[in-house]
DRENTIDREN-316088 format. One line per field, with one value per residue (C-alpha): x, y, z; residue in three letters. Coordinates in nm, 2 decimals. Layout:
X = c(X ...);
Y = c(Y ...);
Z = c(Z ...);
aa = c(ALA ...);
***
This chain:
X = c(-1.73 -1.46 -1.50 -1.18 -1.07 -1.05 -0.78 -0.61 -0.72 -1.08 -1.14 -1.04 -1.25 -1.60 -1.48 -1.72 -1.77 -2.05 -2.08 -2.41 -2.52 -2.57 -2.36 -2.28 -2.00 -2.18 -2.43 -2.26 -2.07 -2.29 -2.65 -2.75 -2.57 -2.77 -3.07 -3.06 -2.81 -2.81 -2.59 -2.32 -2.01 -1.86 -1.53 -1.35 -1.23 -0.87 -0.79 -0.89 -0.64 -0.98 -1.16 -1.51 -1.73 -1.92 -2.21 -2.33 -2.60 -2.36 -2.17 -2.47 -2.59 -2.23 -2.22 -2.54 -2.43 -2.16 -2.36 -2.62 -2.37 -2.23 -2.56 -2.67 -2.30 -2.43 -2.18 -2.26 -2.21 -1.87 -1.75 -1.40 -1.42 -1.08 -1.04 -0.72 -0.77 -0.59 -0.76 -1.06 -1.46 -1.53 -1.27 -1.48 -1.83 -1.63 -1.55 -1.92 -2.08 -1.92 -2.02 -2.33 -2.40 -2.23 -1.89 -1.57 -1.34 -0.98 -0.77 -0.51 -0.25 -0.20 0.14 0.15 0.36 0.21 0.35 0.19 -0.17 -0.17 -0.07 -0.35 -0.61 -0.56 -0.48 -0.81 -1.03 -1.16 -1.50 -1.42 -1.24 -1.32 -1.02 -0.97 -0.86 -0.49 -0.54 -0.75 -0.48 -0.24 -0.54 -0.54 -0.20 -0.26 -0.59 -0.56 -0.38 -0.71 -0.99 -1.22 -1.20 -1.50 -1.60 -1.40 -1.61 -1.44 -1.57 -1.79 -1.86 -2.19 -2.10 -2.27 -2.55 -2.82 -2.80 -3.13 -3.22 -3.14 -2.98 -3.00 -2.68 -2.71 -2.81 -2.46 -2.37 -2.08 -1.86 -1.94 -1.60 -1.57 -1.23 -0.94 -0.58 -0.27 0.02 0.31 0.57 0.80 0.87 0.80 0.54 0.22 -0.05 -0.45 -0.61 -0.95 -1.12 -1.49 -1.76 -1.69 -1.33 -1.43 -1.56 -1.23 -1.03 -1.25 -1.14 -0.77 -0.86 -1.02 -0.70 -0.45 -0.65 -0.65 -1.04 -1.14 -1.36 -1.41 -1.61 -1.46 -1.22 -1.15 -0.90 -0.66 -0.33 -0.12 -0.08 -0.26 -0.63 -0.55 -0.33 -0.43 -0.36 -0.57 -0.84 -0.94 -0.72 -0.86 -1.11 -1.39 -1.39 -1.39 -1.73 -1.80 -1.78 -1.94 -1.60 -1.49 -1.22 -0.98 -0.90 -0.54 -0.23 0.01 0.24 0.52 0.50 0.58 0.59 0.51 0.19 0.09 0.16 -0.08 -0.32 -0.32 -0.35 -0.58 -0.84 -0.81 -0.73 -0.70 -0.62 -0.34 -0.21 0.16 0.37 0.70 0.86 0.63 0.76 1.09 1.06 0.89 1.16 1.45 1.26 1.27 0.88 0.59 0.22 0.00 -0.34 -0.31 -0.51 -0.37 -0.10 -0.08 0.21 0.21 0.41 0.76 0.83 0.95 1.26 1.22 1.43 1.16 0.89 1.09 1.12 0.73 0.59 0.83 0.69 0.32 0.30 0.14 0.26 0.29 0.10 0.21 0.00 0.09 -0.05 -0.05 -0.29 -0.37 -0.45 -0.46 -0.47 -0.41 -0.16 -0.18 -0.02 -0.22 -0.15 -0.46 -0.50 -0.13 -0.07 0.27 0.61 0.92 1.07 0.75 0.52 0.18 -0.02 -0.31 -0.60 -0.93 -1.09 -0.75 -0.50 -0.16 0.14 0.48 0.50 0.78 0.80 0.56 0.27 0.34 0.34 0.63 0.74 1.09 1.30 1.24 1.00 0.75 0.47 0.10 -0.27 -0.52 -0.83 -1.13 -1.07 -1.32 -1.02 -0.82 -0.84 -1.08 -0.82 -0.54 -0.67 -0.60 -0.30 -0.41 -0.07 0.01 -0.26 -0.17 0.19 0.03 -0.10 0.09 -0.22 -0.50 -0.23 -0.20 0.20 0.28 0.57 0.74 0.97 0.90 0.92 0.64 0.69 0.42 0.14 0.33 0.45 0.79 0.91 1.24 1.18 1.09 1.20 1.39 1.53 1.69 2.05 2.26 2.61 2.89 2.61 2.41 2.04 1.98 1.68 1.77 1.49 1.62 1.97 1.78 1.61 1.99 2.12 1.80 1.89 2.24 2.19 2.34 2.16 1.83 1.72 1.84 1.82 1.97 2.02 2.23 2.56 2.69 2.99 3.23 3.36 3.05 2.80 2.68 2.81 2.56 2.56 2.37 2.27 2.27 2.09 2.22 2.09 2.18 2.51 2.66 2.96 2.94 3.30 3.52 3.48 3.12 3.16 3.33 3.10 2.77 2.95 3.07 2.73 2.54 2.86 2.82 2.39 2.33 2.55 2.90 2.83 2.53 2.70 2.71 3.09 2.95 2.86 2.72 2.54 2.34 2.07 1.75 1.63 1.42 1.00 0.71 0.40 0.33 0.66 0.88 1.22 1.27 1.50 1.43 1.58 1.86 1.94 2.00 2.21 2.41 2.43 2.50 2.81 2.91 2.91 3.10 3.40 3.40 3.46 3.70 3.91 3.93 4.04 4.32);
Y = c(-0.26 -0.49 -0.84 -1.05 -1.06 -0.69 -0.51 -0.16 0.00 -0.20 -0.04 0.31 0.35 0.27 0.40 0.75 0.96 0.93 1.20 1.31 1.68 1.59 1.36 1.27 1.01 0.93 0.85 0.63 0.45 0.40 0.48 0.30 0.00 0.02 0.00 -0.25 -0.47 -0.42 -0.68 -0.71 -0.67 -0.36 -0.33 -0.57 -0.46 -0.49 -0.22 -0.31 -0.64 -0.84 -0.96 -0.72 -0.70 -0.42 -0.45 -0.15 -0.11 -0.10 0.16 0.35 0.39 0.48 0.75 0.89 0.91 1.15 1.31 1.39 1.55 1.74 1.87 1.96 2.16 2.35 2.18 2.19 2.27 2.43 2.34 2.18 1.86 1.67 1.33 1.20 0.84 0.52 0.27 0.15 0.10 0.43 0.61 0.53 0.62 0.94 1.07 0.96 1.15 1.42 1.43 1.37 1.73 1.92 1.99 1.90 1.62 1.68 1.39 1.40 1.16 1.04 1.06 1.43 1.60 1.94 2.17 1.91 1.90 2.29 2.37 2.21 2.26 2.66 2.67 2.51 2.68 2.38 2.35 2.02 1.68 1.32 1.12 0.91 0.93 0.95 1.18 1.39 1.42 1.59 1.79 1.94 2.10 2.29 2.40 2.73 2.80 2.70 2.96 2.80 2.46 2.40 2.05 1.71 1.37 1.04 0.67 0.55 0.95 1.15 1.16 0.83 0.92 1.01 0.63 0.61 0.94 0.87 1.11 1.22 1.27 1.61 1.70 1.83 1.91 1.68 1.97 2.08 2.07 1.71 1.67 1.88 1.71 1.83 1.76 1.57 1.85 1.67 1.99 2.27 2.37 2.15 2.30 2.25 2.06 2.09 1.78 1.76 1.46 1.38 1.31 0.97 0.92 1.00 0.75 0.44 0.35 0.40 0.16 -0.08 -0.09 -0.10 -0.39 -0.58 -0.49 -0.44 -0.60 -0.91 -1.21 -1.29 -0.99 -0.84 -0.51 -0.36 -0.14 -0.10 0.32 0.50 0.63 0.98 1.00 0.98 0.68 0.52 0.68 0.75 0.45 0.17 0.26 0.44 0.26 -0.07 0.05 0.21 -0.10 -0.33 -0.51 -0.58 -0.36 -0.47 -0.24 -0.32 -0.09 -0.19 0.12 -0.01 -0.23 -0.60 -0.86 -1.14 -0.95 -0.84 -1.18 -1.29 -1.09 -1.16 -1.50 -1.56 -1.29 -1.44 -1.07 -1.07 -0.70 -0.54 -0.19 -0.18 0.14 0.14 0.15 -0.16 -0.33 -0.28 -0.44 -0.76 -0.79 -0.71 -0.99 -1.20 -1.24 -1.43 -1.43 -1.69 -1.62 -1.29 -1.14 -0.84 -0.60 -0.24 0.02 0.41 0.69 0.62 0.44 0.07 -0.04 -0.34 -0.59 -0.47 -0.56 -0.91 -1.00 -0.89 -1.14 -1.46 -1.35 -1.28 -1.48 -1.20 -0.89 -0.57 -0.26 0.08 0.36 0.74 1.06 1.33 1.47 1.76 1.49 1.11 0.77 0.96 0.68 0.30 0.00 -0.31 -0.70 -0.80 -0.58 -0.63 -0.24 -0.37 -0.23 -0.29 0.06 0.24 0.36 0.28 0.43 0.70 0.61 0.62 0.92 1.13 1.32 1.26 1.37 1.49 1.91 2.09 2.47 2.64 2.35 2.10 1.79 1.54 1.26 1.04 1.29 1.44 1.68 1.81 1.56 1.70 1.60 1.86 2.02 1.88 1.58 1.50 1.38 1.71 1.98 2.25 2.48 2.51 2.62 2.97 2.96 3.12 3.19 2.86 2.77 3.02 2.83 2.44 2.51 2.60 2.68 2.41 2.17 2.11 2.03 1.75 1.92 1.56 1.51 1.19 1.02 0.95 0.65 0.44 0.57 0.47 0.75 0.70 0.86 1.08 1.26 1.53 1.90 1.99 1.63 1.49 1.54 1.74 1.55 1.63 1.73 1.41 1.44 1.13 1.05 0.95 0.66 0.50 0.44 0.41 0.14 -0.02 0.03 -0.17 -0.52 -0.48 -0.74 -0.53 -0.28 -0.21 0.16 0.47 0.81 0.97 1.36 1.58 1.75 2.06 1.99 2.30 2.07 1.83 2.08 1.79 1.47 1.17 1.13 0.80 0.80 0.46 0.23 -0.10 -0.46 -0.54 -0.68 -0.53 -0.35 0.05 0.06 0.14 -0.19 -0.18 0.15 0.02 -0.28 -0.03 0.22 -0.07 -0.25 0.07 0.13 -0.21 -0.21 0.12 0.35 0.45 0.82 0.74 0.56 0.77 0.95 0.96 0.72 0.79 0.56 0.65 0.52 0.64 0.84 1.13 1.02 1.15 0.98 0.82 0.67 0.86 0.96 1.32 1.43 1.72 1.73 1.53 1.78 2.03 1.84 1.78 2.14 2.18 1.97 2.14 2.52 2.40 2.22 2.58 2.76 2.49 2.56 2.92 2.94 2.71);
Z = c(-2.55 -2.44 -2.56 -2.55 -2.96 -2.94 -3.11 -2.97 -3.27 -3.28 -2.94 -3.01 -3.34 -3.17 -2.85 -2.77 -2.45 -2.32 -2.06 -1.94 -1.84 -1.48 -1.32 -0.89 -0.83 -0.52 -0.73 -0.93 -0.73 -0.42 -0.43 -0.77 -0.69 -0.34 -0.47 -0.73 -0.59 -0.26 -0.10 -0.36 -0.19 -0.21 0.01 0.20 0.48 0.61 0.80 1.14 1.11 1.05 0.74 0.73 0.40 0.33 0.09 -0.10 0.11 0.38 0.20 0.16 0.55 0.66 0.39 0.45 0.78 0.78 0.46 0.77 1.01 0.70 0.63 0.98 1.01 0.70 0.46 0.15 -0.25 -0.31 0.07 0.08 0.32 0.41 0.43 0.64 0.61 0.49 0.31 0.47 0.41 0.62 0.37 0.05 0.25 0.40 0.02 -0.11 0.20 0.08 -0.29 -0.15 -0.01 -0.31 -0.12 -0.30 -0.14 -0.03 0.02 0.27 0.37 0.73 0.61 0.61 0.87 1.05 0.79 0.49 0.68 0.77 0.42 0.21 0.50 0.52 0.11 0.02 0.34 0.44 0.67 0.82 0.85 0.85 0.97 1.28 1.60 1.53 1.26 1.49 1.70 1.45 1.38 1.76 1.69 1.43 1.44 1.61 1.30 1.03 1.11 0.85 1.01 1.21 1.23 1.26 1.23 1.33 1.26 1.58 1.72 1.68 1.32 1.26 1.47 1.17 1.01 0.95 0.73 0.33 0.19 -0.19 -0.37 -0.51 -0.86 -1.01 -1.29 -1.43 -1.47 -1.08 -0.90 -0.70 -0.62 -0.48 -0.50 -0.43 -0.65 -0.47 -0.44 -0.68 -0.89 -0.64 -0.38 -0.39 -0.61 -0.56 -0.85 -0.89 -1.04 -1.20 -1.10 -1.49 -1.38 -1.26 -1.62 -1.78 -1.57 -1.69 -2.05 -1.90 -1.59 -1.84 -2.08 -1.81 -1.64 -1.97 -2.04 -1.67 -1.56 -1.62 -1.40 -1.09 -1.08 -0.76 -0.72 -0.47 -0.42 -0.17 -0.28 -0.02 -0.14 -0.06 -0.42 -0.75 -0.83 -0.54 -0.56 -0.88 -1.04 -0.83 -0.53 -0.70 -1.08 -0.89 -0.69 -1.03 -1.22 -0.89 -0.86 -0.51 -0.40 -0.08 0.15 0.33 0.31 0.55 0.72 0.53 0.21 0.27 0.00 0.24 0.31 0.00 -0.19 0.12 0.09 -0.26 -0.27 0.02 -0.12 -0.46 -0.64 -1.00 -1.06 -0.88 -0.96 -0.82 -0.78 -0.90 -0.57 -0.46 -0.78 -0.68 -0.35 -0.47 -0.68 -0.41 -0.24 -0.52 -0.45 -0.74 -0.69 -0.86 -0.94 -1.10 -1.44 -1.46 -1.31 -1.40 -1.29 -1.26 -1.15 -1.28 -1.59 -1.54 -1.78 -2.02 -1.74 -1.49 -1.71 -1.80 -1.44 -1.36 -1.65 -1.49 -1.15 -1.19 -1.50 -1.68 -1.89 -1.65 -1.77 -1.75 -1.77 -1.74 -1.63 -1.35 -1.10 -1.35 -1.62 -1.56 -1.71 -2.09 -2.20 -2.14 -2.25 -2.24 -2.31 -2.42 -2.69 -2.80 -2.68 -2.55 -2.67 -2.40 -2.32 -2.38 -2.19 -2.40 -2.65 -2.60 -2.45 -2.67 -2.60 -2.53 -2.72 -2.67 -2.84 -2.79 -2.90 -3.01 -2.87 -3.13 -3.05 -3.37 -3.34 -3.38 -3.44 -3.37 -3.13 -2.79 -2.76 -2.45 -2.41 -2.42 -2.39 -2.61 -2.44 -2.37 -2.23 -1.94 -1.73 -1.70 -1.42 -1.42 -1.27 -1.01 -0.68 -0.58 -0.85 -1.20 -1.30 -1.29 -1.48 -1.74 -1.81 -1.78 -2.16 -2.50 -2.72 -2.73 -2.55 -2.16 -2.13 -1.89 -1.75 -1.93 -2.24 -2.43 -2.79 -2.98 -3.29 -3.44 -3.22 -2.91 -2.59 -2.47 -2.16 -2.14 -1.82 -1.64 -1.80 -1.50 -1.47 -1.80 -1.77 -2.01 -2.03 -2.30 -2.56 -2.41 -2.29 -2.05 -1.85 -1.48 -1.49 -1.74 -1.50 -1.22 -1.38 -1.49 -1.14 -1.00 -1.21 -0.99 -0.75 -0.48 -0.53 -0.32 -0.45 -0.64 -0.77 -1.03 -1.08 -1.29 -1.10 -1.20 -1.39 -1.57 -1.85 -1.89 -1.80 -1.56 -1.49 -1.39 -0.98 -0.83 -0.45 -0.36 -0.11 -0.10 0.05 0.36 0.43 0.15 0.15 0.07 -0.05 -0.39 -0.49 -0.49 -0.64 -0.95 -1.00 -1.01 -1.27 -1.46 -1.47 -1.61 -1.85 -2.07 -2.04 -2.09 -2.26 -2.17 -2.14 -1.92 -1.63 -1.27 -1.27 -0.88 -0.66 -0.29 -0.09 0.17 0.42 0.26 -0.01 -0.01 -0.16 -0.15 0.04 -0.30 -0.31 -0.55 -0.49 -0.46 -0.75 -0.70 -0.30 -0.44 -0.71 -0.44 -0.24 -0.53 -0.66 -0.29 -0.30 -0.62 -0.43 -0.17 -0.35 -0.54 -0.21 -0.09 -0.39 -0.39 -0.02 -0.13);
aa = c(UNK UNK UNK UNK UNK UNK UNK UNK UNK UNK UNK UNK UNK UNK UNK UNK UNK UNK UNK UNK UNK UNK UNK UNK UNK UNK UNK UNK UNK UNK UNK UNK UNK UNK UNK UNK UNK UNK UNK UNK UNK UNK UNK UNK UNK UNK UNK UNK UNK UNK UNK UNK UNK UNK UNK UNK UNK UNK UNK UNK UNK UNK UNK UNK UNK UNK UNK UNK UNK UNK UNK UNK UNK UNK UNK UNK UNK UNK UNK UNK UNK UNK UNK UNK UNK UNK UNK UNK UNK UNK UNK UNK UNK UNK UNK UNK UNK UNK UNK UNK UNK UNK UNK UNK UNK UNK UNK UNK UNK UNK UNK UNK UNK UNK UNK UNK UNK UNK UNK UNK UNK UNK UNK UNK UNK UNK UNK UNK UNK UNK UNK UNK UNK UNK UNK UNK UNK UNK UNK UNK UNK UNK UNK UNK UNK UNK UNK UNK UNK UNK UNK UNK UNK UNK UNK UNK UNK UNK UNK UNK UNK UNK UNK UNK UNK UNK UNK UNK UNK UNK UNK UNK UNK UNK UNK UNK UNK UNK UNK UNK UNK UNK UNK UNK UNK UNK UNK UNK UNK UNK UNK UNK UNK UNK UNK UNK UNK UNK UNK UNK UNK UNK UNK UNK UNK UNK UNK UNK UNK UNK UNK UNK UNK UNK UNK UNK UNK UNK UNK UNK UNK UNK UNK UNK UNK UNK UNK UNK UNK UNK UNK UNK UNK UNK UNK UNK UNK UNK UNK UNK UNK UNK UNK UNK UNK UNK UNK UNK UNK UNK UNK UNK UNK UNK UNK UNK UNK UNK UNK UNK UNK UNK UNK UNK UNK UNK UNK UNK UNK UNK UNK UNK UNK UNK UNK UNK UNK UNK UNK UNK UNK UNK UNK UNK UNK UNK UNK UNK UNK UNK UNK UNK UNK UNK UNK UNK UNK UNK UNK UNK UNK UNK UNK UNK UNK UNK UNK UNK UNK UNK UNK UNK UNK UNK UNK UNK UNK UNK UNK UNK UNK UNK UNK UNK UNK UNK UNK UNK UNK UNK UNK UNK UNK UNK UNK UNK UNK UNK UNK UNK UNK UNK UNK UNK UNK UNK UNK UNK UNK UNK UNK UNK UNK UNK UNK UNK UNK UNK UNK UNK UNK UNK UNK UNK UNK UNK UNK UNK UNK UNK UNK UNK UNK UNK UNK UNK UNK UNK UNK UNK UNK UNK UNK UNK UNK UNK UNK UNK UNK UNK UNK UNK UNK UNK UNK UNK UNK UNK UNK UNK UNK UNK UNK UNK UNK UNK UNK UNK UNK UNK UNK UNK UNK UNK UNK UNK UNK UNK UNK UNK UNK UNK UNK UNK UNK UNK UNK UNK UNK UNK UNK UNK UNK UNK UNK UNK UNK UNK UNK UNK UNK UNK UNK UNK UNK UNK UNK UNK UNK UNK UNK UNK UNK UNK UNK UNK UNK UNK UNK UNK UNK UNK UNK UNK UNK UNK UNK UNK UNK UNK UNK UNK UNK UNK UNK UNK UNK UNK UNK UNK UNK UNK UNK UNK UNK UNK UNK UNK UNK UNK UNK UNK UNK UNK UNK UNK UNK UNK UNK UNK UNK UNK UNK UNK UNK UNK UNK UNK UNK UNK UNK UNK UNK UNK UNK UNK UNK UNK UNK UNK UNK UNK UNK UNK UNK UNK UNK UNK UNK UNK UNK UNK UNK UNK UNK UNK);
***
């Protein structure tokens, strides 16, 4: 299926799903691997601040494990479990212990503030917890408040005390619900989206593409984005221990590039999926890593001196892929199979339908229009949890809409943004990545987000919120020299008329900026002016 002189288009004409009736990821990833292979390494261990490798068969006992205590709690099909972990050996076996008993996983980032954690834990009724002692503790403050919560298992505790009974994964059906994920509140309120065991299925030819024909011999995986989103999870953790490819655990609590090009090199990974914002630092740092097959990229699109500056530092061509917790890993470029075009995001992934929609459902081609993946790909959501009005307005027809506007030219997906996001400026429609991309190649410039501000002549003028390197002057000079730098490599009517620097943006735990807070702030600034001006 993936031998090297492949072609994009060879791949996608003998490229068939092959989904069977019944279907357990814990299956998959753990227990068959267990018994044939026993001690091939599964996960190696960072997290404690020591090396540790866990074979499969190690996997296996832990998961069974908490699979026991589940069990013996009376946990079981249909039961929502959390799971408030980093990255870490007992994190995979916590998530496979659960798919063991029937219950559906809930990842939850140890990240999350009180109001986060209490949200998602009395919106999905959750039985119980597995987290650690820290996240046990921000558990204890808030748990008078979840009258559905009734058990919470740590690493070490009585949860581990069954080792020695096997336990079965559970004969499910691959459209069972696996998997309950809440959206990142970049839009709105998070939202519940439940996940099939066949969702694992969907995200390998993606994972394979983006990981230029994943795997290969000797590969070994890792990112630094925390396991509890999307794009850790189901991106990297659980194809890797699909596929029998060792997968590193090690997120340190705030990205380093020293670290990671470290931990890189000394583990000898080959595979690295990046986030944007991790991108962005290693490049602020002015950081390369040797040794390096393949890097892919997710979240936020990367502009075409981003992508420049990735192949001169990793020595390979940086692969974006695109998708959202509803729907993931639908478009792809890849290097090896020359699916590479600078400024666009990738082309469809075999075995999806992508396209960009106009507002009757037809497809077209060459201007902006809402991007959209048809039904029945095994990847998308069975349903929003608790939320079938929202459901309801995710689809136009046959056609799940992204929520994204994009281009779509010569079988290739370009990204615009976000329908609430592009900017509407003098009869101009501009996508705030693609500036916050220009601002980034400034070499003052250290972060950025990009919104739309109200504007009575304009409609809305660009505004930039600005975090600089350090020692850097936040002054009208500096001022000038950003607007001017966007002004002659973008487009004139694209540069920010605004400037403010501040501190910190606003992101969400999977480390994109907030727009949507900035937005407000702006609009905020805009109301107030008015009210200035009509007391004067």
């Amino acid at each position: 299926m993936t031998s090297p002189d492949m072609t994009f288009d060879s791949f996608a004409g003998q490229f068939r799903w092959q989904i069977p009736d019944r279907y357990n990821i814990a299956r998959d990833t753990c227990d068959r691997w267990a018994e044939t292979e026993p001690d091939r390494p599964a996960i190696i261990d960072w997290s404690s601040g020591r090396r540790r490798e866990f074979t499969y068969s190690a996997l296996r006992v832990m998961a069974d494990g908490l699979a026991n205590r589940l069990l013996e709690a009376g946990i079981g099909k249909g039961d929502r479990v959390g799971v408030g972990l980093s990255q870490s050996a007992f994190t995979a076996a916590a998530h496979i212990s659960i798919w063991k008993t029937g219950a559906i996983s809930l990842p939850l980032s140890p990240q999350f503030g009180d109001d986060a954690l209490h949200f998602r834990l009395a919106d999905s009724g959750a039985r119980a917890v597995i987290t650690d002692l820290e996240g046990s503790k921000g558990l204890a403050s808030i748990s008078d408040r979840l009258p559905a919560l009734e058990l919470v298992l740590l690493p070490g505790s009585r949860s581990n005390a069954s080792y020695g009974t096997t336990v079965e994964a559970a004969d499910t059906a691959a459209d069972d619900p696996a998997l309950l994920m809440y959206t990142s509140g970049t839009t709105g309120p998070a939202k519940g989206v439940l996940h099939a065991h066949r969702v694992l299925l969907g995200h390998l030819p993606g994972v394979e593409i983006s990981h230029d024909l994943f795997p290969q011999p000797g590969d070994v995986i890792w990112t630094p984005a925390d396991w509890s989103w999307i794009g850790g999870l189901l991106d990297v953790l659980m194809p890797g221990l699909h596929h029998g490819v060792p997968v590193v655990a090690s997120r340190f609590p705030k990205f380093s590039p020293d670290r990671a090009k470290e931990l890189i090199e000394g583990e000898r990974i080959r595979c690295v999926f990046f986030p944007p914002t991790a991108l962005r630092m290693l490049r602020a740092h002015r950081c390369s890593i040797d040794g390096l097959r393949t890097v892919a990229c997710g979240g936020e699109p990367l502009g075409a001196e981003m992508l420049d500056w990735g192949r001169g530092a990793f020595g390979v061509k940086i692969n974006e892929f695109y998708g959202q917790t509803e729907c993931n890993m639908v478009v792809s470029s890849c290097g090896a199979l020359s699916a590479h075009r600078p400024g666009w995001t990738g082309r469809p992934v075999p075995g999806h339908e992508v396209a960009v929609i106009d507002r009757s459902g037809r497809q077209i081609q060459d201007m902006e229009g809402d991007i959209a993946i048809r039904k029945g790909t095994p990847v998308m959501m069975l349903r929003y949890w608790n939320r079938p009005d929202a459901a309801a307005e995710k689809f136009r027809g046959d056609w799940m809409l992204t929520g994204d506007r994009g281009v779509a030219a010569d079988g290739f997906i370009r990204f615009v943004g976000r329908n609430d996001e592009v900017i509407t400026s003098a009869g101009y429609r501009i996508g705030p990545a693609e500036i916050e991309d220009c601002l980034l190649t400034h070499d003052s410039v250290a972060s950025a987000g990009v919104v739309g501000k109200p504007d009575p002549v304009r409609t809305e003028i660009v505004k930039a919120y600005i975090v600089l390197r350090e020692n850097v002057a936040a002054d009208g000079d500096m001022e000038r020299s950003i607007q001017d730098h966007v002004r002659q490599r973008l487009a004139r009517y694209a540069f920010p008329r605004e400037v403010e620097f501040v501190d910190e943006l606003p992101m969400t735990v999977t480390g994109k900026v907030m727009r949507a807070v900035l937005r407000e702030r702006a609009r905020a600034e805009t109301r107030e002016t008015r009210r200035s001006s009509e007391v004067h």
